[in-house]
C-alpha positions as CSV (number, residue, x, y, z in Angstrom):
1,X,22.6,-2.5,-114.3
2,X,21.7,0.5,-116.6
3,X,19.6,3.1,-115.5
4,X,16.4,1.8,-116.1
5,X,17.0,-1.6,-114.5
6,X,17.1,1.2,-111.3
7,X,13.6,2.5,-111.7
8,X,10.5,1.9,-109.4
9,X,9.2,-0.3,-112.0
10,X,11.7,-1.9,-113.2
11,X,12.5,-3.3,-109.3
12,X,8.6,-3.9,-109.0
13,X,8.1,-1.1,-106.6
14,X,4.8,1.0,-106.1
15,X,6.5,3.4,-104.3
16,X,8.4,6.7,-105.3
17,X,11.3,5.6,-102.9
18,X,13.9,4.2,-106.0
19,X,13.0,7.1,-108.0
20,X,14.0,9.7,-105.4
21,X,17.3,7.6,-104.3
22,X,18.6,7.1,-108.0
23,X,17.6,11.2,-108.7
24,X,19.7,12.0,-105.9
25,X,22.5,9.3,-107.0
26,X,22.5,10.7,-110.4
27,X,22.7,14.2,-108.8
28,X,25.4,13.8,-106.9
29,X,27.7,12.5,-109.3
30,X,26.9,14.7,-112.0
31,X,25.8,11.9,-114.2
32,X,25.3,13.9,-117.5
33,X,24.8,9.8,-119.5
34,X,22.4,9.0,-116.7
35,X,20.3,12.1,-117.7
36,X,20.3,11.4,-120.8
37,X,19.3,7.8,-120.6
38,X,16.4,8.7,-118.3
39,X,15.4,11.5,-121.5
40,X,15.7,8.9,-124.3
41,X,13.2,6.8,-123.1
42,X,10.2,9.4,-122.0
43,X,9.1,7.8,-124.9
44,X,9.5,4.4,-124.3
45,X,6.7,1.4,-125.1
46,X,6.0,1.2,-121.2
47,X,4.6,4.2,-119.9
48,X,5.7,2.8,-116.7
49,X,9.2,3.4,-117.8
50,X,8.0,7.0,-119.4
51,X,6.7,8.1,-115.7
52,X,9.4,7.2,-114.1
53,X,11.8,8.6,-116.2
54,X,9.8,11.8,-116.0
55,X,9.6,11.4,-112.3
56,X,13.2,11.0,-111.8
57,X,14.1,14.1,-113.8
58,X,12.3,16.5,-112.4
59,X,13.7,15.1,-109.0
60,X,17.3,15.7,-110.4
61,X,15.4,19.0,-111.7
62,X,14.7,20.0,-107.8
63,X,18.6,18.8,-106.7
64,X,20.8,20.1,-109.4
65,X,18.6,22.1,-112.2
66,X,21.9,22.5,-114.0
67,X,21.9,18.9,-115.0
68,X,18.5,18.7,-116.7
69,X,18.3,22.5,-118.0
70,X,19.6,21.9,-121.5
71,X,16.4,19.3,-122.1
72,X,13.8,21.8,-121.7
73,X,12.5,21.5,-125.3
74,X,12.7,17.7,-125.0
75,X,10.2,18.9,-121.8
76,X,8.2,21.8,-123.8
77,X,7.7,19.1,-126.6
78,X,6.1,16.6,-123.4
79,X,3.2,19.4,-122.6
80,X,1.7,18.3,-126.1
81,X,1.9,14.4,-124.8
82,X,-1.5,12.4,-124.3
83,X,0.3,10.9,-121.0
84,X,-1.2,13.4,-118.3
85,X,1.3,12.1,-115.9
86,X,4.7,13.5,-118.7
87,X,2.1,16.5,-119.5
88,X,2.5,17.8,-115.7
89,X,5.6,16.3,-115.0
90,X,7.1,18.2,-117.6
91,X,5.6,21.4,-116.4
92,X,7.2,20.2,-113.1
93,X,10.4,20.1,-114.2
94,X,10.2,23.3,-116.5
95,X,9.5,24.9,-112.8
96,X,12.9,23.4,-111.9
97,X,14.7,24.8,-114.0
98,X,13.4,28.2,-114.8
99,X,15.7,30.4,-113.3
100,X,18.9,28.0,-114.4
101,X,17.6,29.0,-118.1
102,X,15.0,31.5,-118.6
103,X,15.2,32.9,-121.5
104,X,14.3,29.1,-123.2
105,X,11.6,29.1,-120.4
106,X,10.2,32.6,-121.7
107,X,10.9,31.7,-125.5
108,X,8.0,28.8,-125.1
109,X,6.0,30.8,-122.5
110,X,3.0,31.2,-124.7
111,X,2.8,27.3,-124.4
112,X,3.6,26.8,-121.4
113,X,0.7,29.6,-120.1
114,X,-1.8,27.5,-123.0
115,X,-1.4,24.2,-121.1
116,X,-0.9,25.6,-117.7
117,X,-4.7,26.9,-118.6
118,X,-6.2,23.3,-120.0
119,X,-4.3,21.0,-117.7
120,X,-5.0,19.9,-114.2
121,X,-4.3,21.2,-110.9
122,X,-0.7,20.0,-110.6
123,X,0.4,21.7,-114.4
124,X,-1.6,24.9,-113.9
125,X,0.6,24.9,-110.4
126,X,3.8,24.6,-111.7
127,X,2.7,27.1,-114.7
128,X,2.5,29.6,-112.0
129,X,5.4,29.0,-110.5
130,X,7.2,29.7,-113.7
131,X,5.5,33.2,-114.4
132,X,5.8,34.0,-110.5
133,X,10.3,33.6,-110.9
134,X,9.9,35.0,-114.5
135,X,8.2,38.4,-112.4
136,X,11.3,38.4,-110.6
137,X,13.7,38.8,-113.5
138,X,13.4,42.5,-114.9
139,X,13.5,41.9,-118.4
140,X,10.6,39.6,-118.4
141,X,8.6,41.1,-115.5
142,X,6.1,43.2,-117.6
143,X,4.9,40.2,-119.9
144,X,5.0,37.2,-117.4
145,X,2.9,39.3,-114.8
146,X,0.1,40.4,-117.3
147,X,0.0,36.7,-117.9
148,X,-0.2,35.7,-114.7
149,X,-2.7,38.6,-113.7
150,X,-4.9,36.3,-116.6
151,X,-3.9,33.1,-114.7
152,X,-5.6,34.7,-111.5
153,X,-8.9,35.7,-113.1
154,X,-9.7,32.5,-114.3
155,X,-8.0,29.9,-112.3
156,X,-10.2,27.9,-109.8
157,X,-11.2,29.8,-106.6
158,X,-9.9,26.6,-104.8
159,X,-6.3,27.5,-106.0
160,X,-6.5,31.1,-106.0
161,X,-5.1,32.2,-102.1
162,X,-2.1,29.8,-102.7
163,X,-1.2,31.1,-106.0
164,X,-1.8,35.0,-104.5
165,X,-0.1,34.4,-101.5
166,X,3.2,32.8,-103.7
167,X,2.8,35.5,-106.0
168,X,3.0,38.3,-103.2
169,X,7.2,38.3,-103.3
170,X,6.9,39.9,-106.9
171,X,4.3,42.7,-106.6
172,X,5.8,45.9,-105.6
173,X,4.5,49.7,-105.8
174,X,4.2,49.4,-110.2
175,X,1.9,46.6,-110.3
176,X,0.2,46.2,-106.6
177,X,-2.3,48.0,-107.7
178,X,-4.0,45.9,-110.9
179,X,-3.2,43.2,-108.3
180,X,-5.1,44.2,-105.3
181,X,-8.1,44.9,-108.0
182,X,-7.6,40.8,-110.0
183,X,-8.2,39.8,-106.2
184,X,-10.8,41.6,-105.4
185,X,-12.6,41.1,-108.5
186,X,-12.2,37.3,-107.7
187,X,-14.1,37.3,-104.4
188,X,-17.3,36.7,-104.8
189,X,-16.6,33.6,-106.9
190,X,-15.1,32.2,-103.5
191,X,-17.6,29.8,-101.9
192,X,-15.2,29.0,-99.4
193,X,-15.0,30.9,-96.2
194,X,-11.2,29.7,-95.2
195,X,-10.4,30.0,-98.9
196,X,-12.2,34.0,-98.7
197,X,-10.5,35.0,-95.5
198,X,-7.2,34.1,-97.0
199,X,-7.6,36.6,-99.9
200,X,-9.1,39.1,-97.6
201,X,-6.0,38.7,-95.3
202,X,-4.1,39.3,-98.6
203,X,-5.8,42.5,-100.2
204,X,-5.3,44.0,-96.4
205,X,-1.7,42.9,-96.1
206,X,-0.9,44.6,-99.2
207,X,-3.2,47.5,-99.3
């Protein structure tokens, strides 16, 4: 059986659960071919066989980053695909594997930031993700949190306490500040009462 004879689709499964099993099998033995299978045919005729190719990957991605990292252009070239579910599971495993590699992660940021703004919930998720670790390295802290800081004034209130609260492990005395300000400049947009409180709880906590 190669690997694809292994995926969800291939065994006429719905569910994620071959997917996850042959990601962690891969994982485990350090199957470098088995990577590179799974990356040869994102762009298969079945886009079946493209999502769970994707799907596995970023699994791998979340087990053993080191595996997948040296395919993240072969993932910043998927954010431009017209397949939503390689578009965000390419930002998924670009997440994955941001601190194995950032400086490729920070050399396509401007991209990455681009779709994170047009793409759905799950993409602009991940896209925060990345700039939130990026804030944690020093030599990309300035740039990834002025981005971010943009991220937070226009995302969608419905997102913006769980992106605050994720983002609370990289604001320190230099930037609390400007942050403390995006939030509270973002509160009134916040129809939700539950989704308010949690920002509230926030600006206190760190004022």
């Amino acid at each position: 059986m190669t690997i694809i004879d292994k995926l969800a689709s291939s065994l006429n499964r719905k569910d994620e659960g071959p997917n996850q099993a042959l990601a962690k099998y891969i994982a485990d033995r350090d199957d470098r071919g088995a990577v590179k299978e799974l990356v040869d045919n994102l762009y298969n005729s079945d886009k079946n066989i493209q999502s769970d190719c994707i799907k596995v990957l970023y699994e791998i991605g979340d087990l053993k980053p080191s595996l997948v990292a040296e395919y993240s252009k072969e993932f910043v070239a998927l954010l431009s695909h017209g397949n939503n579910r390689l578009v965000w599971g390419a930002m998924t495993a670009l997440d994955a594997i941001t601190m194995e590699i950032p400086e490729a992660i920070y050399a396509a940021l401007a991209k990455i930031v681009d779709i994170a703004n047009k793409g759905s919930v799950i993409t602009k998720d991940h896209g925060v993700n990345i700039l939130i670790k990026l804030c944690s390295i020093q030599h990309y802290a300035d740039h990834a949190f002025t981005l971010l800081l943009e991220l937070l004034k226009s995302c969608p209130t419905n997102q913006l306490p769980m992106y605050a609260e994720n983002a609370i492990s990289i604001v320190n005395d230099k930037n609390k500040e400007v942050f403390i300000k995006t939030l509270i400049s973002r509160l009134e947009d916040i129809e939700k009462d539950t989704k308010r409180k949690r920002v509230e709880k926030l600006i206190k906590k760190l004022s």
